[in-house]
C-alpha positions in Angstrom: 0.0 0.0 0.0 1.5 3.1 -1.2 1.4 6.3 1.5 0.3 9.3 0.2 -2.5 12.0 0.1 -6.2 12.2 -0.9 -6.5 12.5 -4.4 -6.2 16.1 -6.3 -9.4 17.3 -6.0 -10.8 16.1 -2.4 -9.5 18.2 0.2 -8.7 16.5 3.5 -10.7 17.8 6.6 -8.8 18.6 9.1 -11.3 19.8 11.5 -12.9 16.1 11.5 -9.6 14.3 11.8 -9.0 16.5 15.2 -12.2 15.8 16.5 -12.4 11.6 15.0 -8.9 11.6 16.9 -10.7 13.0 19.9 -13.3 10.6 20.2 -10.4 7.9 20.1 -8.2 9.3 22.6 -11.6 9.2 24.9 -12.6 6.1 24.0 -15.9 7.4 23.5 -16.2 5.5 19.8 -18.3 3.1 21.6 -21.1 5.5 22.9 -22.4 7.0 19.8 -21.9 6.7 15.7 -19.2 9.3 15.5 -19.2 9.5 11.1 -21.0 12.9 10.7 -20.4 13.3 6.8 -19.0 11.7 4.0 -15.7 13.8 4.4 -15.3 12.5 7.5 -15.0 9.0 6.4 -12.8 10.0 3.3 -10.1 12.0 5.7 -10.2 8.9 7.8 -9.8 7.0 4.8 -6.3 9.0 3.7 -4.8 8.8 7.3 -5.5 6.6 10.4 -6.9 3.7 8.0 -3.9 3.5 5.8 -2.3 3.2 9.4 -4.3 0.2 9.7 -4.1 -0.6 6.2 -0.3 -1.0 7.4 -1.1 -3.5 9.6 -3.4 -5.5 8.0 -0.4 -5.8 5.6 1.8 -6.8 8.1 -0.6 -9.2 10.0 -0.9 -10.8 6.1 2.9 -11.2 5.3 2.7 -13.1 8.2 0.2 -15.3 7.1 1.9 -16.1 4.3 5.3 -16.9 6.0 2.7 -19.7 7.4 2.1 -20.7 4.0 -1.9 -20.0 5.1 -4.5 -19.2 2.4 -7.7 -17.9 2.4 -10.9 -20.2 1.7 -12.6 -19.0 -1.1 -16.3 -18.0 -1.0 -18.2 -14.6 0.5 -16.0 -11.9 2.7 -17.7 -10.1 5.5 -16.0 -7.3 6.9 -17.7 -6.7 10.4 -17.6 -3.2 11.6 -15.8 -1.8 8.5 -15.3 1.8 8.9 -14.2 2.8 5.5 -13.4 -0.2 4.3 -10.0 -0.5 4.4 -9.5 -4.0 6.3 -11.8 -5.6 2.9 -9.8 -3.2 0.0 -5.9 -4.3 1.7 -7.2 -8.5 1.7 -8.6 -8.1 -1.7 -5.2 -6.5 -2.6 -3.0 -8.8 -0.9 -5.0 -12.2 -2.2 -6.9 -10.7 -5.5 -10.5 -9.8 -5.6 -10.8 -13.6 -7.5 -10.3 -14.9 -4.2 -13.7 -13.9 -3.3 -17.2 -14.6 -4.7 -18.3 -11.6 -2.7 -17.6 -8.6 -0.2 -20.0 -7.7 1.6 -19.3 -4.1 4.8 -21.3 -3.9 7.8 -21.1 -1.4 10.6 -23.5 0.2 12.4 -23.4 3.4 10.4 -25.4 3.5 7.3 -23.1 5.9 6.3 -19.9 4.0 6.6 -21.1 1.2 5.1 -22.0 3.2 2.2 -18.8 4.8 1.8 -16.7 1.6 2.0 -19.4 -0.4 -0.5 -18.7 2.7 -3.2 -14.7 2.5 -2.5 -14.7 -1.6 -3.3 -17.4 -1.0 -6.0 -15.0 1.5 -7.9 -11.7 -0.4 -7.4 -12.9 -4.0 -7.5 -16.0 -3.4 -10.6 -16.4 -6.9 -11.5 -16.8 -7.8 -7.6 -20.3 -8.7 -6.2 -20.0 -5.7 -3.2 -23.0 -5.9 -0.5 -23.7 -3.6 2.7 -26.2 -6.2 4.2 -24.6 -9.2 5.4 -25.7 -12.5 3.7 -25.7 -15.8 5.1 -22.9 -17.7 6.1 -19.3 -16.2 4.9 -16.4 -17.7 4.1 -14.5 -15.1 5.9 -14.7 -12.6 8.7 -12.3 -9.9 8.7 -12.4 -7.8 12.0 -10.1 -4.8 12.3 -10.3 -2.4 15.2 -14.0 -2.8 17.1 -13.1 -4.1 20.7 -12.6 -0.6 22.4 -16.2 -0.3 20.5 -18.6 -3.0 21.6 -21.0 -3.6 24.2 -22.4 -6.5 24.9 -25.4 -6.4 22.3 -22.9 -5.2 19.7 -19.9 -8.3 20.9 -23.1 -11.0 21.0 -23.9 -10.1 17.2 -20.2 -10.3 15.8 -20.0 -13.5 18.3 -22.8 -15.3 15.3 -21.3 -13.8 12.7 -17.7 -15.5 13.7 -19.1 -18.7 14.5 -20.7 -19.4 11.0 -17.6 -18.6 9.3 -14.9 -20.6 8.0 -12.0 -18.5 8.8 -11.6 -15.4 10.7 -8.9 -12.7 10.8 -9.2 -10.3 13.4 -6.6 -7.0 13.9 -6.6 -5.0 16.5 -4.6 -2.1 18.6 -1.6 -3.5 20.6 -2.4 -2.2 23.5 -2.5 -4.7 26.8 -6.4 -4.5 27.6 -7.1 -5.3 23.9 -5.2 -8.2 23.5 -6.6 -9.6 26.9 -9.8 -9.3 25.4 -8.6 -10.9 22.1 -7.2 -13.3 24.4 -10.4 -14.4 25.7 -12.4 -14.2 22.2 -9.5 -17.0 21.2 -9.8 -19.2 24.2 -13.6 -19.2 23.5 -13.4 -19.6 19.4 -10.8 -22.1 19.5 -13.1 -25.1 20.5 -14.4 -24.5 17.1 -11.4 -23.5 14.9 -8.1 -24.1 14.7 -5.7 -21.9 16.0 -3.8 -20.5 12.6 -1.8 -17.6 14.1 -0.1 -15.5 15.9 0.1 -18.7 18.0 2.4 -21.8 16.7 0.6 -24.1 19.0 -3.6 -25.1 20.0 -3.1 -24.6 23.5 -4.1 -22.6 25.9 -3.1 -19.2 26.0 0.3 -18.9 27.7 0.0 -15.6 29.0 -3.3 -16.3 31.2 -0.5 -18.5 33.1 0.3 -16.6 36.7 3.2 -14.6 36.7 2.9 -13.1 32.7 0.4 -10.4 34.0 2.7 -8.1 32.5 2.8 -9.2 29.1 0.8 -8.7 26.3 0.4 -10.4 22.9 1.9 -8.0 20.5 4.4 -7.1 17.7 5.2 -4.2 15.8 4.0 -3.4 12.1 6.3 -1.0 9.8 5.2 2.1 7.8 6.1 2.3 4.3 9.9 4.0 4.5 8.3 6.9 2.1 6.0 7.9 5.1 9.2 9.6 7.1 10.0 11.6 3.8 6.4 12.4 3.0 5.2 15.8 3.6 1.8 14.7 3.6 2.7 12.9 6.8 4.5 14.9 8.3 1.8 16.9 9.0 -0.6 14.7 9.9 1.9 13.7 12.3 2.4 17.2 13.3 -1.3 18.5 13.7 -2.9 15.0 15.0 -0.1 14.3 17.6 0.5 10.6 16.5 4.0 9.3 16.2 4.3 7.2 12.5 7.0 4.9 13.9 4.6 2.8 16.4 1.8 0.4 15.0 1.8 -2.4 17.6 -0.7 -4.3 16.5 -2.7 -6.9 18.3 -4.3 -9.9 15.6 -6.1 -13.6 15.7 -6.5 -15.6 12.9 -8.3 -18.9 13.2 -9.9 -21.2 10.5 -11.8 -24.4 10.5 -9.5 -26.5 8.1 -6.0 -27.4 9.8 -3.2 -25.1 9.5 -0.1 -25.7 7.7 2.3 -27.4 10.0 5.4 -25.3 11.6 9.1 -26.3 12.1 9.9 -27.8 15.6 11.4 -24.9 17.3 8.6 -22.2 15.9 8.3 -19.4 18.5 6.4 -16.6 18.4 8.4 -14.0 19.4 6.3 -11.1 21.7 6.8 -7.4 21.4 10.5 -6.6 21.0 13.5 -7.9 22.2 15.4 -5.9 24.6 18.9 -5.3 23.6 21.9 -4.2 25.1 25.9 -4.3 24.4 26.9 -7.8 25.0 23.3 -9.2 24.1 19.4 -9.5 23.6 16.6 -10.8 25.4 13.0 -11.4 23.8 10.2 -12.7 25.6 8.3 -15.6 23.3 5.4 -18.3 23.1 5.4 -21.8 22.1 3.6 -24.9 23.3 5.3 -25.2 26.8 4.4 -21.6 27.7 5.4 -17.5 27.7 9.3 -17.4 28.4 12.5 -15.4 27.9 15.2 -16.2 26.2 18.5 -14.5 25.3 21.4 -14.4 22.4 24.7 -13.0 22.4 26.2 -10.7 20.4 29.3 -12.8 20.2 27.1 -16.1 19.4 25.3 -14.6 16.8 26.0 -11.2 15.4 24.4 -10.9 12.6 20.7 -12.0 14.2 22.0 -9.7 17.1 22.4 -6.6 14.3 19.5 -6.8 13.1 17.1 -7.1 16.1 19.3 -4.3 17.5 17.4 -2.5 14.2 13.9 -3.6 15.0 14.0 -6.4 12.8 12.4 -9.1 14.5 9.8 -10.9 13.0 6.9 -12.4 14.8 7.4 -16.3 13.4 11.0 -17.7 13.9 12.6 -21.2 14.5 15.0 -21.6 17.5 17.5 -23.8 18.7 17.6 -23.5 22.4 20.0 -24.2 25.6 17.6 -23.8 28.6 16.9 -19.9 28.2 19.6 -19.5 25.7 19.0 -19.0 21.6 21.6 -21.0 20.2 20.7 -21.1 16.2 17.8 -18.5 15.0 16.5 -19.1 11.5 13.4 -17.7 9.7 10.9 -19.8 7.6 12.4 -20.6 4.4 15.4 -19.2 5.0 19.1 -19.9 6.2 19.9 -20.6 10.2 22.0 -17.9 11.7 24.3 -20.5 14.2 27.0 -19.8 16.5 30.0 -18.7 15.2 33.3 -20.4 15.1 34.6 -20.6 18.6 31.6 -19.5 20.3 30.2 -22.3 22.9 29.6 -20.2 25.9 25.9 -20.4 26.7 24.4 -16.9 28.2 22.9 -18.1 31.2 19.3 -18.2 31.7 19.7 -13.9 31.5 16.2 -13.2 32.6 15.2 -9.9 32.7 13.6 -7.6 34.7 10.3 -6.6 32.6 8.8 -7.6 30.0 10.2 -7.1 26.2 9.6 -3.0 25.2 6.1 -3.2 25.7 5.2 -0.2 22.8 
Protein backbone atom coordinates (compact mmCIF):
# COMPACT_ATOMS: atom_id res chain seq x y z
CA UNK A 1 0.00 0.00 0.00
CA UNK A 2 1.52 3.14 -1.22
CA UNK A 3 1.39 6.34 1.54
CA UNK A 4 0.32 9.27 0.23
CA UNK A 5 -2.46 12.02 0.13
CA UNK A 6 -6.15 12.23 -0.94
CA UNK A 7 -6.48 12.53 -4.38
CA UNK A 8 -6.23 16.12 -6.25
CA UNK A 9 -9.39 17.31 -6.00
CA UNK A 10 -10.76 16.09 -2.43
CA UNK A 11 -9.54 18.23 0.19
CA UNK A 12 -8.71 16.47 3.47
CA UNK A 13 -10.69 17.80 6.58
CA UNK A 14 -8.82 18.61 9.13
CA UNK A 15 -11.28 19.81 11.54
CA UNK A 16 -12.87 16.07 11.47
CA UNK A 17 -9.55 14.34 11.82
CA UNK A 18 -8.95 16.47 15.17
CA UNK A 19 -12.20 15.76 16.46
CA UNK A 20 -12.42 11.60 15.01
CA UNK A 21 -8.85 11.64 16.92
CA UNK A 22 -10.66 13.01 19.92
CA UNK A 23 -13.26 10.57 20.23
CA UNK A 24 -10.42 7.85 20.08
CA UNK A 25 -8.15 9.29 22.63
CA UNK A 26 -11.61 9.17 24.94
CA UNK A 27 -12.59 6.14 23.96
CA UNK A 28 -15.88 7.36 23.52
CA UNK A 29 -16.20 5.53 19.76
CA UNK A 30 -18.27 3.09 21.56
CA UNK A 31 -21.14 5.51 22.87
CA UNK A 32 -22.40 6.95 19.78
CA UNK A 33 -21.90 6.71 15.73
CA UNK A 34 -19.22 9.35 15.48
CA UNK A 35 -19.23 9.45 11.13
CA UNK A 36 -21.01 12.94 10.69
CA UNK A 37 -20.44 13.27 6.80
CA UNK A 38 -18.95 11.75 3.98
CA UNK A 39 -15.66 13.76 4.42
CA UNK A 40 -15.32 12.51 7.46
CA UNK A 41 -14.97 9.00 6.36
CA UNK A 42 -12.80 9.99 3.31
CA UNK A 43 -10.14 11.99 5.66
CA UNK A 44 -10.18 8.91 7.80
CA UNK A 45 -9.79 6.98 4.85
CA UNK A 46 -6.26 8.95 3.65
CA UNK A 47 -4.83 8.79 7.30
CA UNK A 48 -5.54 6.65 10.36
CA UNK A 49 -6.90 3.72 8.03
CA UNK A 50 -3.88 3.53 5.83
CA UNK A 51 -2.34 3.17 9.43
CA UNK A 52 -4.27 0.17 9.74
CA UNK A 53 -4.08 -0.62 6.18
CA UNK A 54 -0.26 -0.96 7.42
CA UNK A 55 -1.13 -3.46 9.59
CA UNK A 56 -3.40 -5.52 8.02
CA UNK A 57 -0.45 -5.82 5.60
CA UNK A 58 1.84 -6.80 8.09
CA UNK A 59 -0.59 -9.18 10.01
CA UNK A 60 -0.94 -10.80 6.05
CA UNK A 61 2.88 -11.17 5.32
CA UNK A 62 2.74 -13.06 8.20
CA UNK A 63 0.24 -15.34 7.13
CA UNK A 64 1.94 -16.11 4.32
CA UNK A 65 5.33 -16.93 6.00
CA UNK A 66 2.70 -19.69 7.36
CA UNK A 67 2.09 -20.74 4.03
CA UNK A 68 -1.86 -20.00 5.07
CA UNK A 69 -4.46 -19.19 2.41
CA UNK A 70 -7.74 -17.94 2.43
CA UNK A 71 -10.89 -20.25 1.71
CA UNK A 72 -12.63 -19.00 -1.10
CA UNK A 73 -16.25 -17.99 -0.99
CA UNK A 74 -18.18 -14.59 0.54
CA UNK A 75 -15.99 -11.89 2.72
CA UNK A 76 -17.74 -10.13 5.46
CA UNK A 77 -16.00 -7.33 6.86
CA UNK A 78 -17.71 -6.73 10.39
CA UNK A 79 -17.55 -3.18 11.64
CA UNK A 80 -15.75 -1.78 8.47
CA UNK A 81 -15.33 1.77 8.95
CA UNK A 82 -14.17 2.77 5.47
CA UNK A 83 -13.42 -0.23 4.32
CA UNK A 84 -9.95 -0.45 4.38
CA UNK A 85 -9.49 -3.98 6.31
CA UNK A 86 -11.82 -5.64 2.90
CA UNK A 87 -9.77 -3.20 -0.04
CA UNK A 88 -5.94 -4.31 1.68
CA UNK A 89 -7.15 -8.48 1.68
CA UNK A 90 -8.56 -8.07 -1.72
CA UNK A 91 -5.22 -6.49 -2.64
CA UNK A 92 -2.99 -8.84 -0.95
CA UNK A 93 -4.96 -12.24 -2.20
CA UNK A 94 -6.88 -10.66 -5.50
CA UNK A 95 -10.52 -9.84 -5.62
CA UNK A 96 -10.77 -13.65 -7.48
CA UNK A 97 -10.29 -14.85 -4.22
CA UNK A 98 -13.70 -13.88 -3.32
CA UNK A 99 -17.18 -14.64 -4.70
CA UNK A 100 -18.31 -11.56 -2.68
CA UNK A 101 -17.58 -8.61 -0.17
CA UNK A 102 -20.02 -7.70 1.62
CA UNK A 103 -19.30 -4.13 4.77
CA UNK A 104 -21.33 -3.88 7.79
CA UNK A 105 -21.08 -1.41 10.59
CA UNK A 106 -23.45 0.25 12.43
CA UNK A 107 -23.39 3.36 10.40
CA UNK A 108 -25.40 3.48 7.35
CA UNK A 109 -23.13 5.94 6.32
CA UNK A 110 -19.85 4.00 6.55
CA UNK A 111 -21.08 1.20 5.09
CA UNK A 112 -21.95 3.17 2.17
CA UNK A 113 -18.75 4.82 1.77
CA UNK A 114 -16.72 1.57 1.97
CA UNK A 115 -19.40 -0.43 -0.46
CA UNK A 116 -18.67 2.67 -3.21
CA UNK A 117 -14.68 2.49 -2.47
CA UNK A 118 -14.69 -1.55 -3.26
CA UNK A 119 -17.41 -1.04 -6.02
CA UNK A 120 -14.99 1.48 -7.87
CA UNK A 121 -11.74 -0.36 -7.38
CA UNK A 122 -12.94 -4.02 -7.46
CA UNK A 123 -16.03 -3.40 -10.59
CA UNK A 124 -16.41 -6.90 -11.48
CA UNK A 125 -16.77 -7.76 -7.57
CA UNK A 126 -20.32 -8.66 -6.21
CA UNK A 127 -20.00 -5.74 -3.23
CA UNK A 128 -22.97 -5.91 -0.48
CA UNK A 129 -23.75 -3.64 2.65
CA UNK A 130 -26.17 -6.19 4.20
CA UNK A 131 -24.64 -9.19 5.45
CA UNK A 132 -25.66 -12.46 3.74
CA UNK A 133 -25.67 -15.78 5.13
CA UNK A 134 -22.88 -17.69 6.09
CA UNK A 135 -19.35 -16.20 4.88
CA UNK A 136 -16.40 -17.72 4.07
CA UNK A 137 -14.46 -15.08 5.91
CA UNK A 138 -14.71 -12.58 8.69
CA UNK A 139 -12.32 -9.94 8.69
CA UNK A 140 -12.44 -7.80 11.95
CA UNK A 141 -10.14 -4.77 12.33
CA UNK A 142 -10.29 -2.40 15.21
CA UNK A 143 -13.95 -2.81 17.14
CA UNK A 144 -13.07 -4.08 20.75
CA UNK A 145 -12.64 -0.56 22.40
CA UNK A 146 -16.21 -0.28 20.54
CA UNK A 147 -18.63 -2.99 21.57
CA UNK A 148 -21.05 -3.57 24.22
CA UNK A 149 -22.42 -6.46 24.90
CA UNK A 150 -25.44 -6.40 22.27
CA UNK A 151 -22.93 -5.22 19.66
CA UNK A 152 -19.94 -8.27 20.85
CA UNK A 153 -23.12 -11.01 20.95
CA UNK A 154 -23.85 -10.07 17.17
CA UNK A 155 -20.16 -10.29 15.78
CA UNK A 156 -20.01 -13.53 18.32
CA UNK A 157 -22.83 -15.27 15.25
CA UNK A 158 -21.32 -13.82 12.73
CA UNK A 159 -17.72 -15.55 13.67
CA UNK A 160 -19.08 -18.74 14.46
CA UNK A 161 -20.67 -19.40 11.00
CA UNK A 162 -17.63 -18.61 9.29
CA UNK A 163 -14.90 -20.65 7.97
CA UNK A 164 -11.98 -18.48 8.78
CA UNK A 165 -11.55 -15.41 10.67
CA UNK A 166 -8.89 -12.72 10.77
CA UNK A 167 -9.23 -10.26 13.38
CA UNK A 168 -6.63 -6.96 13.87
CA UNK A 169 -6.57 -5.03 16.52
CA UNK A 170 -4.65 -2.09 18.56
CA UNK A 171 -1.57 -3.54 20.61
CA UNK A 172 -2.38 -2.21 23.54
CA UNK A 173 -2.47 -4.67 26.81
CA UNK A 174 -6.43 -4.45 27.62
CA UNK A 175 -7.10 -5.27 23.90
CA UNK A 176 -5.16 -8.17 23.55
CA UNK A 177 -6.60 -9.65 26.90
CA UNK A 178 -9.81 -9.35 25.36
CA UNK A 179 -8.59 -10.94 22.09
CA UNK A 180 -7.17 -13.31 24.39
CA UNK A 181 -10.42 -14.43 25.66
CA UNK A 182 -12.36 -14.21 22.25
CA UNK A 183 -9.51 -17.01 21.16
CA UNK A 184 -9.83 -19.20 24.21
CA UNK A 185 -13.57 -19.22 23.46
CA UNK A 186 -13.45 -19.64 19.43
CA UNK A 187 -10.84 -22.10 19.52
CA UNK A 188 -13.11 -25.07 20.51
CA UNK A 189 -14.45 -24.48 17.12
CA UNK A 190 -11.43 -23.46 14.91
CA UNK A 191 -8.08 -24.14 14.65
CA UNK A 192 -5.68 -21.86 16.02
CA UNK A 193 -3.77 -20.52 12.62
CA UNK A 194 -1.81 -17.61 14.10
CA UNK A 195 -0.12 -15.46 15.93
CA UNK A 196 0.15 -18.71 18.02
CA UNK A 197 2.39 -21.76 16.67
CA UNK A 198 0.57 -24.15 19.02
CA UNK A 199 -3.56 -25.07 20.02
CA UNK A 200 -3.08 -24.58 23.50
CA UNK A 201 -4.12 -22.63 25.91
CA UNK A 202 -3.06 -19.24 26.02
CA UNK A 203 0.32 -18.86 27.72
CA UNK A 204 0.04 -15.55 28.96
CA UNK A 205 -3.30 -16.26 31.17
CA UNK A 206 -0.51 -18.55 33.11
CA UNK A 207 0.28 -16.64 36.70
CA UNK A 208 3.19 -14.60 36.68
CA UNK A 209 2.87 -13.09 32.73
CA UNK A 210 0.41 -10.39 34.01
CA UNK A 211 2.66 -8.07 32.52
CA UNK A 212 2.79 -9.23 29.05
CA UNK A 213 0.75 -8.68 26.26
CA UNK A 214 0.43 -10.37 22.95
CA UNK A 215 1.87 -8.01 20.48
CA UNK A 216 4.37 -7.14 17.73
CA UNK A 217 5.19 -4.19 15.80
CA UNK A 218 3.99 -3.42 12.13
CA UNK A 219 6.32 -1.01 9.81
CA UNK A 220 5.19 2.11 7.83
CA UNK A 221 6.10 2.27 4.32
CA UNK A 222 9.86 4.00 4.54
CA UNK A 223 8.26 6.90 2.11
CA UNK A 224 5.99 7.92 5.10
CA UNK A 225 9.18 9.60 7.14
CA UNK A 226 10.05 11.57 3.85
CA UNK A 227 6.39 12.42 3.01
CA UNK A 228 5.21 15.79 3.60
CA UNK A 229 1.79 14.68 3.59
CA UNK A 230 2.66 12.86 6.77
CA UNK A 231 4.55 14.85 8.27
CA UNK A 232 1.85 16.85 8.96
CA UNK A 233 -0.59 14.68 9.85
CA UNK A 234 1.93 13.72 12.30
CA UNK A 235 2.43 17.18 13.31
CA UNK A 236 -1.31 18.53 13.65
CA UNK A 237 -2.90 15.00 14.97
CA UNK A 238 -0.07 14.29 17.56
CA UNK A 239 0.46 10.57 16.46
CA UNK A 240 4.03 9.28 16.16
CA UNK A 241 4.34 7.16 12.53
CA UNK A 242 7.01 4.91 13.90
CA UNK A 243 4.65 2.82 16.43
CA UNK A 244 1.77 0.44 14.96
CA UNK A 245 1.79 -2.37 17.61
CA UNK A 246 -0.72 -4.25 16.52
CA UNK A 247 -2.66 -6.91 18.31
CA UNK A 248 -4.29 -9.91 15.63
CA UNK A 249 -6.07 -13.56 15.71
CA UNK A 250 -6.53 -15.56 12.87
CA UNK A 251 -8.30 -18.95 13.20
CA UNK A 252 -9.89 -21.16 10.49
CA UNK A 253 -11.85 -24.39 10.52
CA UNK A 254 -9.49 -26.55 8.10
CA UNK A 255 -5.97 -27.42 9.76
CA UNK A 256 -3.15 -25.11 9.51
CA UNK A 257 -0.10 -25.69 7.74
CA UNK A 258 2.32 -27.37 9.97
CA UNK A 259 5.40 -25.26 11.58
CA UNK A 260 9.12 -26.35 12.12
CA UNK A 261 9.85 -27.80 15.62
CA UNK A 262 11.38 -24.92 17.31
CA UNK A 263 8.57 -22.24 15.92
CA UNK A 264 8.29 -19.40 18.53
CA UNK A 265 6.36 -16.59 18.41
CA UNK A 266 8.45 -13.99 19.39
CA UNK A 267 6.26 -11.10 21.69
CA UNK A 268 6.78 -7.41 21.44
CA UNK A 269 10.45 -6.63 20.99
CA UNK A 270 13.53 -7.88 22.15
CA UNK A 271 15.39 -5.95 24.64
CA UNK A 272 18.94 -5.34 23.64
CA UNK A 273 21.88 -4.17 25.07
CA UNK A 274 25.85 -4.32 24.41
CA UNK A 275 26.85 -7.84 24.99
CA UNK A 276 23.28 -9.19 24.10
CA UNK A 277 19.42 -9.50 23.56
CA UNK A 278 16.61 -10.80 25.41
CA UNK A 279 13.03 -11.41 23.81
CA UNK A 280 10.18 -12.65 25.65
CA UNK A 281 8.31 -15.57 23.27
CA UNK A 282 5.42 -18.35 23.12
CA UNK A 283 5.37 -21.81 22.12
CA UNK A 284 3.63 -24.87 23.32
CA UNK A 285 5.29 -25.15 26.77
CA UNK A 286 4.41 -21.56 27.70
CA UNK A 287 5.42 -17.55 27.74
CA UNK A 288 9.27 -17.37 28.42
CA UNK A 289 12.53 -15.35 27.86
CA UNK A 290 15.17 -16.15 26.19
CA UNK A 291 18.49 -14.54 25.34
CA UNK A 292 21.43 -14.38 22.39
CA UNK A 293 24.68 -13.03 22.40
CA UNK A 294 26.23 -10.67 20.38
CA UNK A 295 29.26 -12.75 20.19
CA UNK A 296 27.10 -16.08 19.36
CA UNK A 297 25.31 -14.65 16.78
CA UNK A 298 25.96 -11.24 15.38
CA UNK A 299 24.40 -10.92 12.58
CA UNK A 300 20.66 -11.99 14.24
CA UNK A 301 22.00 -9.75 17.13
CA UNK A 302 22.43 -6.62 14.35
CA UNK A 303 19.49 -6.84 13.06
CA UNK A 304 17.05 -7.07 16.12
CA UNK A 305 19.25 -4.29 17.46
CA UNK A 306 17.45 -2.52 14.17
CA UNK A 307 13.88 -3.59 14.97
CA UNK A 308 14.00 -6.42 12.79
CA UNK A 309 12.44 -9.14 14.51
CA UNK A 310 9.84 -10.94 13.00
CA UNK A 311 6.90 -12.41 14.83
CA UNK A 312 7.37 -16.34 13.42
CA UNK A 313 10.99 -17.67 13.88
CA UNK A 314 12.57 -21.20 14.49
CA UNK A 315 14.97 -21.55 17.48
CA UNK A 316 17.46 -23.76 18.73
CA UNK A 317 17.60 -23.55 22.38
CA UNK A 318 19.97 -24.19 25.56
CA UNK A 319 17.63 -23.84 28.57
CA UNK A 320 16.88 -19.89 28.21
CA UNK A 321 19.56 -19.55 25.72
CA UNK A 322 19.02 -19.00 21.64
CA UNK A 323 21.65 -20.97 20.17
CA UNK A 324 20.70 -21.14 16.20
CA UNK A 325 17.78 -18.53 14.99
CA UNK A 326 16.53 -19.08 11.45
CA UNK A 327 13.36 -17.69 9.67
CA UNK A 328 10.88 -19.78 7.60
CA UNK A 329 12.41 -20.64 4.36
CA UNK A 330 15.45 -19.24 4.99
CA UNK A 331 19.14 -19.91 6.18
CA UNK A 332 19.85 -20.59 10.17
CA UNK A 333 22.02 -17.87 11.74
CA UNK A 334 24.34 -20.51 14.23
CA UNK A 335 27.04 -19.79 16.46
CA UNK A 336 29.96 -18.65 15.16
CA UNK A 337 33.33 -20.40 15.06
CA UNK A 338 34.63 -20.57 18.56
CA UNK A 339 31.55 -19.52 20.34
CA UNK A 340 30.21 -22.31 22.86
CA UNK A 341 29.57 -20.24 25.88
CA UNK A 342 25.92 -20.38 26.66
CA UNK A 343 24.38 -16.89 28.24
CA UNK A 344 22.94 -18.11 31.24
CA UNK A 345 19.30 -18.24 31.72
CA UNK A 346 19.75 -13.87 31.47
CA UNK A 347 16.17 -13.17 32.64
CA UNK A 348 15.15 -9.86 32.70
CA UNK A 349 13.56 -7.65 34.71
CA UNK A 350 10.26 -6.60 32.65
CA UNK A 351 8.76 -7.63 29.96
CA UNK A 352 10.25 -7.09 26.25
CA UNK A 353 9.56 -3.05 25.20
CA UNK A 354 6.06 -3.23 25.68
CA UNK A 355 5.18 -0.19 22.79
Amino acid sequence: MKPGPPPPGAPLDWRALHRLRAVFLEGAGGERDYWQTESDLAAYDATFAQRIGWKWEHVLGELDRRGWQPPAGAVLDWGCGSGIAARVYLDHYGPEAATSVCFWDRSPLARRYAAARARAKYPALEVGERPSAGPSVVLVSHVLTELDELQARELESWLVGAQAILWVEPGMPEVSRRLIAARESLRRVFHVVAPCTHAAACGLLAPGNEPHWCHQFASPPPAVFTDAFWGRFAREIGVDLRSLPVSYLALDRRPPPPLPAGAVRVIGRPRVDKPQARALACDADGVAEYTLTRRALPEVYQRWRKGDCPGLQVWERDGASIRVVRLPGCAAAAPTAGETGGAGSGSAAGPASPS
